[in-house]
MDTraj code that builds the backbone (N, CA, C; nanometers):
import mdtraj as md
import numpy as np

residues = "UNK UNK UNK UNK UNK UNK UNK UNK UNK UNK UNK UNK UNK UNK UNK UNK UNK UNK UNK UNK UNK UNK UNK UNK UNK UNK UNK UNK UNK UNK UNK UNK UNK UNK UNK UNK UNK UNK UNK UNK UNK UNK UNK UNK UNK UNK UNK UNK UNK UNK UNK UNK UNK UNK UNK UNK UNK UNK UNK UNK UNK UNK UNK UNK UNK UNK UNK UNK UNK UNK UNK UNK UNK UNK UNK UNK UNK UNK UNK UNK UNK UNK UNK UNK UNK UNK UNK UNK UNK UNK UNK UNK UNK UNK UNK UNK UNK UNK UNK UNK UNK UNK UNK UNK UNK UNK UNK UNK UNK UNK UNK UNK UNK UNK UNK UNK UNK UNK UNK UNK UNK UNK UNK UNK UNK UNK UNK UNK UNK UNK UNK UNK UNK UNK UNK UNK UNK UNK UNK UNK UNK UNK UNK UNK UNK UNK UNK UNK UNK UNK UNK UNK UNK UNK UNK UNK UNK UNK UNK UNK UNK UNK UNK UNK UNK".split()
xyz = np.array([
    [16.7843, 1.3268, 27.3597],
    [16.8785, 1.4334, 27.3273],
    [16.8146, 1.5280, 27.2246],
    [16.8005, 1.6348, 27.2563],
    [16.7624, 1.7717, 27.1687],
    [16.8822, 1.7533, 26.9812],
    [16.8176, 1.8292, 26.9241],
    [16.8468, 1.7992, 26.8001],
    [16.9448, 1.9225, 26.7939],
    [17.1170, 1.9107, 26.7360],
    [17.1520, 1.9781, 26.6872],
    [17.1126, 2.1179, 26.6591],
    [17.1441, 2.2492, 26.7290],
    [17.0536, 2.4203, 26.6764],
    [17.1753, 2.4986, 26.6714],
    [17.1631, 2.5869, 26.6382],
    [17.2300, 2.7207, 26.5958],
    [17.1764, 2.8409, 26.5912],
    [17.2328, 2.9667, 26.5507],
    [17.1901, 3.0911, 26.5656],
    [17.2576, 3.1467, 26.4025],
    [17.1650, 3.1922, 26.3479],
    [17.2539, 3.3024, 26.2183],
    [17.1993, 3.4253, 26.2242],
    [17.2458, 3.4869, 26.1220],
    [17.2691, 3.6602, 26.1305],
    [17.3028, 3.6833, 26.0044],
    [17.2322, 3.8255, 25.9657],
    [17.2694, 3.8685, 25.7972],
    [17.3075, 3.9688, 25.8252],
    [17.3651, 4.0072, 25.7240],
    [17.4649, 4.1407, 25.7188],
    [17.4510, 4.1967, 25.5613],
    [17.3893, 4.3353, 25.5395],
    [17.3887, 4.3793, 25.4515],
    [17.4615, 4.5090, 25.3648],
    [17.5455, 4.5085, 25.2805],
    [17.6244, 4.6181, 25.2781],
    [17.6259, 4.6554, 25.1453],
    [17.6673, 4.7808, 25.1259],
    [17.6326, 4.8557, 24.9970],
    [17.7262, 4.9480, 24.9725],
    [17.7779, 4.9754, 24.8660],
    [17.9118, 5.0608, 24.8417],
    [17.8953, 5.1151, 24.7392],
    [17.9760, 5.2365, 24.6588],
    [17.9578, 5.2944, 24.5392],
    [17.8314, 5.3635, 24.5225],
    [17.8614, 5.4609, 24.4439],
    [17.7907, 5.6279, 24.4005],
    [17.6601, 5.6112, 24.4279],
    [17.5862, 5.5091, 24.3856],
    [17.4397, 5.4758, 24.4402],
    [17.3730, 5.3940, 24.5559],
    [17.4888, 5.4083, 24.6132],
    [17.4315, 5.3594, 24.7581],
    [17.4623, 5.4961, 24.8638],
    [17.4899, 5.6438, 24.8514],
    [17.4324, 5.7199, 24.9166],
    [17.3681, 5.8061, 24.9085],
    [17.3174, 5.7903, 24.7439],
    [17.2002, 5.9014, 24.6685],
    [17.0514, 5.8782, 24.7797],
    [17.0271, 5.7944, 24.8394],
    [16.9368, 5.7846, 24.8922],
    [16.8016, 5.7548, 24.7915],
    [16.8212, 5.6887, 24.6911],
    [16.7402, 5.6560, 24.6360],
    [16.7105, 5.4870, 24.5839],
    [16.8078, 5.4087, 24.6365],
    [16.7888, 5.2715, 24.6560],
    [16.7447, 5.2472, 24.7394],
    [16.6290, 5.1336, 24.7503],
    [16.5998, 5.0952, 24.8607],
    [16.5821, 4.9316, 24.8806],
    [16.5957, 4.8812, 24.9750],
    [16.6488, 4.7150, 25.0142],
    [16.5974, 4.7195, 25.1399],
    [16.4655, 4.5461, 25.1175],
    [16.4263, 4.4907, 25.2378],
    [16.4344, 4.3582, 25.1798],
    [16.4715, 4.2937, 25.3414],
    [16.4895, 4.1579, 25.3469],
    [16.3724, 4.0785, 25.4258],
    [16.3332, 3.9594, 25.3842],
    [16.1923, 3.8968, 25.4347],
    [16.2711, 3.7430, 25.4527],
    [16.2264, 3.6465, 25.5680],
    [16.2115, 3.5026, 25.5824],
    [16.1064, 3.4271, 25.6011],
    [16.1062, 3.3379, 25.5352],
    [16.0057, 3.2746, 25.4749],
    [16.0727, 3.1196, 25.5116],
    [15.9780, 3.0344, 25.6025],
    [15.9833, 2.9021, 25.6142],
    [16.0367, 2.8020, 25.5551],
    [15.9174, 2.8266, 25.4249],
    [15.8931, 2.7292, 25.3381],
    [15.9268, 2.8099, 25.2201],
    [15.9902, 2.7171, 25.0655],
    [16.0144, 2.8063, 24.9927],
    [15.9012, 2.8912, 24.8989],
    [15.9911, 3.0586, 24.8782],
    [15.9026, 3.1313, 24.7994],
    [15.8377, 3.0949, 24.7368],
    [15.6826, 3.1071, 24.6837],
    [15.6280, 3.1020, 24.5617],
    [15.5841, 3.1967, 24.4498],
    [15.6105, 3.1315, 24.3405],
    [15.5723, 3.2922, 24.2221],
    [15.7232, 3.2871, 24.1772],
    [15.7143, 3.4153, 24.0645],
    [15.8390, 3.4472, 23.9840],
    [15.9278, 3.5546, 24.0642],
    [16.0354, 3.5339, 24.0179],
    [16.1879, 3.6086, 24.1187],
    [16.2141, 3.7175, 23.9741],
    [16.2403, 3.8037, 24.0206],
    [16.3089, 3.9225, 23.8535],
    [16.2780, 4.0312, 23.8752],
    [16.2891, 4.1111, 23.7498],
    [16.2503, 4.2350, 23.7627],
    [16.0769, 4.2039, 23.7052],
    [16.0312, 4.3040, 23.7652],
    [15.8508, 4.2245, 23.7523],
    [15.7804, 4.1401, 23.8179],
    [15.8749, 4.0500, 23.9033],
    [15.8289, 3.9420, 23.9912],
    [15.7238, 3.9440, 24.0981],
    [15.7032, 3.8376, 24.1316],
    [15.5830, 3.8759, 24.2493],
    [15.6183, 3.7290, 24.3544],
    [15.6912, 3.7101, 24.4569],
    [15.7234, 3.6335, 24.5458],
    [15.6592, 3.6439, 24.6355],
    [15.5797, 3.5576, 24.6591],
    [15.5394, 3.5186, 24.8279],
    [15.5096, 3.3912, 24.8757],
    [15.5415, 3.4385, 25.0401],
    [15.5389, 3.3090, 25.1202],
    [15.4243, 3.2560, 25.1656],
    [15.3425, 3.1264, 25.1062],
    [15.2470, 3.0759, 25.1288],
    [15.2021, 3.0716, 25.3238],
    [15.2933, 3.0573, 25.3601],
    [15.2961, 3.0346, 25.5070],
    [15.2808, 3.2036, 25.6222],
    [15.3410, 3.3213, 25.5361],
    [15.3454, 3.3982, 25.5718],
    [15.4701, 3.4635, 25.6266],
    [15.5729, 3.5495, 25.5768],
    [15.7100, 3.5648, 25.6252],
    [15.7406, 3.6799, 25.6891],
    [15.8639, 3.6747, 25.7802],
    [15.9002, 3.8084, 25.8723],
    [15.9781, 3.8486, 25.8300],
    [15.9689, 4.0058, 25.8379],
    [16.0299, 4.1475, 25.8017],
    [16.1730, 4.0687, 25.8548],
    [16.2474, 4.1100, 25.8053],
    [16.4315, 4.1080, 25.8769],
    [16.4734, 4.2373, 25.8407],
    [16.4642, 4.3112, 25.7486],
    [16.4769, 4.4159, 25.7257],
    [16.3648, 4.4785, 25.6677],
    [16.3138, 4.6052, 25.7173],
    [16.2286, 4.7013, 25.6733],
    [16.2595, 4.7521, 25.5329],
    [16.1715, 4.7741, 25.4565],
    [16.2257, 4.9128, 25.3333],
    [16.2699, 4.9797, 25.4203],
    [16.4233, 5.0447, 25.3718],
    [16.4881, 5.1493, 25.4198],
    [16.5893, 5.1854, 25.2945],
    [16.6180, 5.3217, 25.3019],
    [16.6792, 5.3350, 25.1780],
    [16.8613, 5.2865, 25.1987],
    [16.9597, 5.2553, 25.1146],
    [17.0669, 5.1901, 25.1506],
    [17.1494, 5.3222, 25.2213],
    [17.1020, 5.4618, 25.1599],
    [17.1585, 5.5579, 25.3044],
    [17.1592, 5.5435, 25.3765],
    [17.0413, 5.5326, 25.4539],
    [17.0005, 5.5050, 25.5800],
    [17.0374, 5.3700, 25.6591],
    [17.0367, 5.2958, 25.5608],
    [17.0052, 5.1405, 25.6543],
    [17.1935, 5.1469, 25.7164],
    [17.2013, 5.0399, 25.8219],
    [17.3188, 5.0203, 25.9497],
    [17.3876, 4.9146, 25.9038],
    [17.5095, 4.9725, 25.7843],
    [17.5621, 4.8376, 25.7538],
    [17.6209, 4.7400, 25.8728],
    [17.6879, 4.8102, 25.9789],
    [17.7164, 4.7280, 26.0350],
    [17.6429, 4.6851, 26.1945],
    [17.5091, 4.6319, 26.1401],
    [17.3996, 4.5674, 26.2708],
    [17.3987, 4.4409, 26.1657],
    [17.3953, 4.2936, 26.2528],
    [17.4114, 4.1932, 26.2259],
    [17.2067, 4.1932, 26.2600],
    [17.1521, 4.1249, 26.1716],
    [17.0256, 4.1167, 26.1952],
    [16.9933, 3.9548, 26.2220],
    [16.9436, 3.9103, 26.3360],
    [16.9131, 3.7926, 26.3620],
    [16.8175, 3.7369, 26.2984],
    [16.8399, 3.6096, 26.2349],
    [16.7495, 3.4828, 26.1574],
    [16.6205, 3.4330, 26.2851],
    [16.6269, 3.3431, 26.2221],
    [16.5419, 3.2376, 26.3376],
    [16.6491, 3.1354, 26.3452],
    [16.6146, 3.0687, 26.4727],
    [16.7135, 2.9727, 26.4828],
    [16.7556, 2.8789, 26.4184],
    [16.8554, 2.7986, 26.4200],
    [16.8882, 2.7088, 26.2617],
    [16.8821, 2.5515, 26.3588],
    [16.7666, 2.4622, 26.2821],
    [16.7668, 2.3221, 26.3700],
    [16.7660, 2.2208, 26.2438],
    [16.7899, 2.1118, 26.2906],
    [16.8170, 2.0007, 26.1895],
    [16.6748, 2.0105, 26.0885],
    [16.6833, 1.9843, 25.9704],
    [16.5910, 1.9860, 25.8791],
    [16.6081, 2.1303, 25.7438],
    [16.4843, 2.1767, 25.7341],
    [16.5270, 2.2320, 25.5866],
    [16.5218, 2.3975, 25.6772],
    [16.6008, 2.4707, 25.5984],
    [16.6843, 2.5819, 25.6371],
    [16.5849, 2.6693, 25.5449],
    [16.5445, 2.7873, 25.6326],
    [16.4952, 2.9028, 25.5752],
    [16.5231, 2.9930, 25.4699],
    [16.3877, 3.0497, 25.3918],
    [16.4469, 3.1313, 25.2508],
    [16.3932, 3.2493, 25.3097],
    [16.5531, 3.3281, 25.2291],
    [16.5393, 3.5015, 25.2048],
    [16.4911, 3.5323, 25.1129],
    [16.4124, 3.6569, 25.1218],
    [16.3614, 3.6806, 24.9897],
    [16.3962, 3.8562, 24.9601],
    [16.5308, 3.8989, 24.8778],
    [16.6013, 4.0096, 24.8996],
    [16.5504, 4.1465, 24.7948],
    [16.4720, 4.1974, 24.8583],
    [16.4296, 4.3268, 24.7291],
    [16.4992, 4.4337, 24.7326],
    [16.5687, 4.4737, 24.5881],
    [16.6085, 4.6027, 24.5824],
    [16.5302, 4.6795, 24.4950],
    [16.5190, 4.7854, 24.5147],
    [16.3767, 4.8717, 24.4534],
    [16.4452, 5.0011, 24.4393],
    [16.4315, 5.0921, 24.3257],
    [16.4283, 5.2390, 24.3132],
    [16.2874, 5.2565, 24.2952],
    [16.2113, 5.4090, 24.3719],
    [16.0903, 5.4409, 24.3554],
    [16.1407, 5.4761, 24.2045],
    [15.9563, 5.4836, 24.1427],
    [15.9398, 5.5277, 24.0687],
    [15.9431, 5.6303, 24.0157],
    [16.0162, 5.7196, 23.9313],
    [16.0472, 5.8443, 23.8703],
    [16.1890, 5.9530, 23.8862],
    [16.2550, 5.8317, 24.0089],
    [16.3805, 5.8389, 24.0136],
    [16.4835, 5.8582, 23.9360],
    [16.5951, 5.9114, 23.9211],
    [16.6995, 5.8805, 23.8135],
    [16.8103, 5.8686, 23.8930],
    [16.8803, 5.7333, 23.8180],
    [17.0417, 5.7330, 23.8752],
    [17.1422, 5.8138, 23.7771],
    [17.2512, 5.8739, 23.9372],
    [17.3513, 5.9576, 23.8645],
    [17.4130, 5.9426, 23.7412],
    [17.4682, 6.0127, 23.6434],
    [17.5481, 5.9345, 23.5651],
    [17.6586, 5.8663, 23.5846],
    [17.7395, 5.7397, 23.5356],
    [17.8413, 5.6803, 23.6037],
    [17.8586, 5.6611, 23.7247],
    [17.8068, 5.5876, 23.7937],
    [17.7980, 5.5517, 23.9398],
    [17.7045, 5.4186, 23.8952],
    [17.8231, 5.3553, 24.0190],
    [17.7672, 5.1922, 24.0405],
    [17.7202, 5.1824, 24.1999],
    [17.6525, 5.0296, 24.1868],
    [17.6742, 4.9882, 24.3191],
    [17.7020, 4.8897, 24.3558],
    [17.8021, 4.8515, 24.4607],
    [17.8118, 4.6841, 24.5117],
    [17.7253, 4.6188, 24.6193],
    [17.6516, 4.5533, 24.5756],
    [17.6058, 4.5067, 24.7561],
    [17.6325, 4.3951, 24.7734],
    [17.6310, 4.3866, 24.9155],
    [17.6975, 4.2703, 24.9980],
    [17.5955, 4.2373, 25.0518],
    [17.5953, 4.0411, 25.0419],
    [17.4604, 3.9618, 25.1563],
    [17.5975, 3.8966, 25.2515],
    [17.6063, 3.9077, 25.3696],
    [17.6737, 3.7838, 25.4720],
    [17.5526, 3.7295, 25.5440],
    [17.5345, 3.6118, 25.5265],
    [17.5040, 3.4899, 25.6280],
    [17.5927, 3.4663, 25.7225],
    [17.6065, 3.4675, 25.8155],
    [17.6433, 3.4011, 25.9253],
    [17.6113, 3.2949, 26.0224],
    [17.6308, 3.1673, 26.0100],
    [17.5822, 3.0417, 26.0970],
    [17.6571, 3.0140, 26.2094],
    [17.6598, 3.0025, 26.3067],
    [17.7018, 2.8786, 26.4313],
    [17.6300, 2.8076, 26.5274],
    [17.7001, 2.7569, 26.5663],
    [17.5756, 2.6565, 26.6914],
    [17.6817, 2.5649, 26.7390],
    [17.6552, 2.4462, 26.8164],
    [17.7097, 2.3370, 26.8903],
    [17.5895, 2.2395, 26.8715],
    [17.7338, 2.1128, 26.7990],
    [17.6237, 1.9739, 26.8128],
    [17.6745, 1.8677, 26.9543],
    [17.5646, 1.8469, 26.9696],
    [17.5783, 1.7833, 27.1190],
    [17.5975, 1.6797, 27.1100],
    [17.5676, 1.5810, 26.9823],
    [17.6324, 1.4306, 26.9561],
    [17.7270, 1.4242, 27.0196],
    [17.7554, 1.2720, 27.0720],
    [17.8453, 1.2319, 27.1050],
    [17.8876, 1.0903, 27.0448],
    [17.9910, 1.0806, 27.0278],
    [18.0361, 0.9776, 26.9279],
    [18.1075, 0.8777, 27.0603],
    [18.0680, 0.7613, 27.0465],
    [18.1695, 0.6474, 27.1789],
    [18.3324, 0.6469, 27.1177],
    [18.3997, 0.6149, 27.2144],
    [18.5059, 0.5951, 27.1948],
    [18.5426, 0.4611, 27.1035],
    [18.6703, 0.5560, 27.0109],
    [18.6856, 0.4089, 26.9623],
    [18.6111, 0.4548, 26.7746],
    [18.4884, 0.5229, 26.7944],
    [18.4695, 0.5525, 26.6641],
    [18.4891, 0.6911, 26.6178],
    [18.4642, 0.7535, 26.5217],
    [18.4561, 0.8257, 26.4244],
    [18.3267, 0.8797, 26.3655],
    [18.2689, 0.9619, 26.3610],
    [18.1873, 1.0143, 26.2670],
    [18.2389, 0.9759, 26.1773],
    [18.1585, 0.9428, 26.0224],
    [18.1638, 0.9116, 25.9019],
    [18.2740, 1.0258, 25.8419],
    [18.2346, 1.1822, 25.8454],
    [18.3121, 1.2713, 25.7866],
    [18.2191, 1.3858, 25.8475],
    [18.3077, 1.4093, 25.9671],
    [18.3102, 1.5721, 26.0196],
    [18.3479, 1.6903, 25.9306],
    [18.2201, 1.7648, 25.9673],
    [18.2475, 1.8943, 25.8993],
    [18.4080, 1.9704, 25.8729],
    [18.4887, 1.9157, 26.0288],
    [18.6033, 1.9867, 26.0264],
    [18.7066, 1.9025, 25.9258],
    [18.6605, 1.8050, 25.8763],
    [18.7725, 1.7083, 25.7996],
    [18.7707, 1.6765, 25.7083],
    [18.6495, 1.7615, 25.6275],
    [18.6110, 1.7526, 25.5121],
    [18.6814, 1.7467, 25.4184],
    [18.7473, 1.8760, 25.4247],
    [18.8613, 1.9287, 25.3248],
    [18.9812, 1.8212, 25.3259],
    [19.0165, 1.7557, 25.4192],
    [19.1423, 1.6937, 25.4578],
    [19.1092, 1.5379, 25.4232],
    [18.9984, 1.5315, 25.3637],
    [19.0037, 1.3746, 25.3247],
    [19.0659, 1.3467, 25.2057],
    [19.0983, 1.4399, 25.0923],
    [19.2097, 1.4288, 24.9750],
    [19.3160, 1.4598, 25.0145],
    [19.3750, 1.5115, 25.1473],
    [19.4947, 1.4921, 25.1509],
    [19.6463, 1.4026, 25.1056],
    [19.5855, 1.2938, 25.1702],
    [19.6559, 1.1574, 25.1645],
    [19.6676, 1.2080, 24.9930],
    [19.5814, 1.1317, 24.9242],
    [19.5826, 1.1595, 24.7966],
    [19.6734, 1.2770, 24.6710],
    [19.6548, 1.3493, 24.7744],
    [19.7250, 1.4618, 24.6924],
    [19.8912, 1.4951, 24.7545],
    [19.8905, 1.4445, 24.8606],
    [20.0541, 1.4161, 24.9113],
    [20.1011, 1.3217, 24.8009],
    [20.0657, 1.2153, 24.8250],
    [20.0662, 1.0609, 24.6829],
    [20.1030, 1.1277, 24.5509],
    [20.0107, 1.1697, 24.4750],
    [20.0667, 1.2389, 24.3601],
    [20.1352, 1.3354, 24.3821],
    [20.1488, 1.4066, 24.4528],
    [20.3175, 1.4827, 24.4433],
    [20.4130, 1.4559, 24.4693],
    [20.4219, 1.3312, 24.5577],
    [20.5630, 1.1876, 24.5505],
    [20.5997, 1.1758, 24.4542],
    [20.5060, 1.1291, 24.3539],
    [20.4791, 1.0165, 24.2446],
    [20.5413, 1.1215, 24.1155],
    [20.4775, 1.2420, 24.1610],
    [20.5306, 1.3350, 24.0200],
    [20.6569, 1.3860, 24.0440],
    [20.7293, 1.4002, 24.1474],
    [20.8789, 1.3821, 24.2174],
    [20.9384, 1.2857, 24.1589],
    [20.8843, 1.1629, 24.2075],
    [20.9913, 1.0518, 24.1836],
    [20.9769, 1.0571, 23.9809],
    [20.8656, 1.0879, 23.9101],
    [20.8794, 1.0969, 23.8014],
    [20.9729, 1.1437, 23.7322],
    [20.9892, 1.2818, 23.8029],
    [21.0762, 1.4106, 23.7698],
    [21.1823, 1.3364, 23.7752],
    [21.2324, 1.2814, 23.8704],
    [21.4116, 1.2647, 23.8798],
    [21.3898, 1.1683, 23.7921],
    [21.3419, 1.0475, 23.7723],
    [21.3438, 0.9721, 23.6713],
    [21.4302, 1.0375, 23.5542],
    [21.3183, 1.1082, 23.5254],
    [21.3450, 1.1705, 23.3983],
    [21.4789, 1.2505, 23.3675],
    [21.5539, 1.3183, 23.4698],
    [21.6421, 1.3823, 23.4934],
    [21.7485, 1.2731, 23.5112],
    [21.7401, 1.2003, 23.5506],
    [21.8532, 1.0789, 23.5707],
    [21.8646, 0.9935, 23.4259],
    [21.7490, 1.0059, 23.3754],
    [21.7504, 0.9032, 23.2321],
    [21.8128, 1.0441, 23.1216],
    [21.8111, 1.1503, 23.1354],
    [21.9046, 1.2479, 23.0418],
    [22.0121, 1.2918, 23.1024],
    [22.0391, 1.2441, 23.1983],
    [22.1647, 1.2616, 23.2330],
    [22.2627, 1.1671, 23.1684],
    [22.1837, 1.0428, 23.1765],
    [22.2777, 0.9049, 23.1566],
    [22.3121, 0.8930, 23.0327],
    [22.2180, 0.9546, 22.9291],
    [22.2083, 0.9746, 22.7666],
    [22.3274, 1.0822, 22.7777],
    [22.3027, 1.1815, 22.8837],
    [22.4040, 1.2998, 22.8135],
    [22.5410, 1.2105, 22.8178],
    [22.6024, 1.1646, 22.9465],
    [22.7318, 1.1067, 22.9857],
    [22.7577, 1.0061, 22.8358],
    [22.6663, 0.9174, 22.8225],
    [22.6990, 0.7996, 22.7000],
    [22.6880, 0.8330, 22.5798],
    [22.6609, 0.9695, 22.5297],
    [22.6567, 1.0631, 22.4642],
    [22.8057, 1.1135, 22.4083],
    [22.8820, 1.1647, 22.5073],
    [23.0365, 1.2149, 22.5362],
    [23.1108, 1.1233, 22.4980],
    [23.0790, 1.0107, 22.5814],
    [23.2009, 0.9091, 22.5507],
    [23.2249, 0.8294, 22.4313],
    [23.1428, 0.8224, 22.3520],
    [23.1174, 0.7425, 22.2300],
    [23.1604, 0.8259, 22.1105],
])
top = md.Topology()
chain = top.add_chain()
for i, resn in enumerate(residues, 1):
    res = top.add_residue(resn, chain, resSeq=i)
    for name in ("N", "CA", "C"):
        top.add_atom(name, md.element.get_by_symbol(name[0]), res)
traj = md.Trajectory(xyz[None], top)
């Protein structure tokens, strides 16, 4: 049986006063294995192995916020690094007061072809992840219920024997 694969996709988006001066510019690179070297302003990152363009320098005017740009395929084992540059050329100036937001989306899916026999369970499916504190957290909100009236029934009974005395 073939190993578990998938397909992802990035999505890059940019908003506010300096993302249509045309003077930002943003390329995206994938890289195998992880980057080497320093990440920052000043940095110098590269991929020992050698990495592919996903996005060209293009300035954030220009570039297509909405084209989903395809990864490499996603298979069991260690998952590929981005390596995301934003750059103003040199001698540029940004407007006064004007920001910018940018947006990274990843996007993953695929189909796993496991098959589990009848009768069992995967350990903890992705889809049931969330739902394994359920139980648990139903439980303590019984528990802090039945507390509550407790408590409401034990000042009630004080208030009544309270009156009569």
């Amino acid at each position: 049986m073939d190993q578990p694969s998938g397909e992802s996709t990035l999505q890059v988006t940019a908003d506010g006063g300096l993302a249509g001066t045309g003077t930002y510019l943003v390329s995206v690179d994938e890289c195998d294995v992880a980057w080497q070297g320093s990440s920052g302003l000043g940095g110098d990152l590269r991929c020992p192995i050698g990495s592919t363009p996903r996005i060209a320098p293009v300035t954030l005017a220009e570039h297509r916020q909405d084209v989903l740009v395809p990864l490499r395929d996603l298979r069991g084992g260690p998952s590929p690094y981005l390596r995301f540059i934003l750059y103003r050329p040199a001698g540029s100036q940004d407007p006064p007061d004007t920001s910018l937001t940018l947006g990274i989306g990843v996007t993953a899916a695929g189909i796993d072809d496991a098959v589990t026999p009848p009768g069992q369970r995967p350990p903890a499916p992705l889809a049931n992840t969330g739902t394994a504190v359920l139980q648990g957290l139903l439980a303590g909100c019984g528990l802090l219920l039945l507390g509550a009236a407790a408590v409401a029934a034990g000042r009630r009974t004080r208030a009544r024997t309270g009156r009569t005395s």
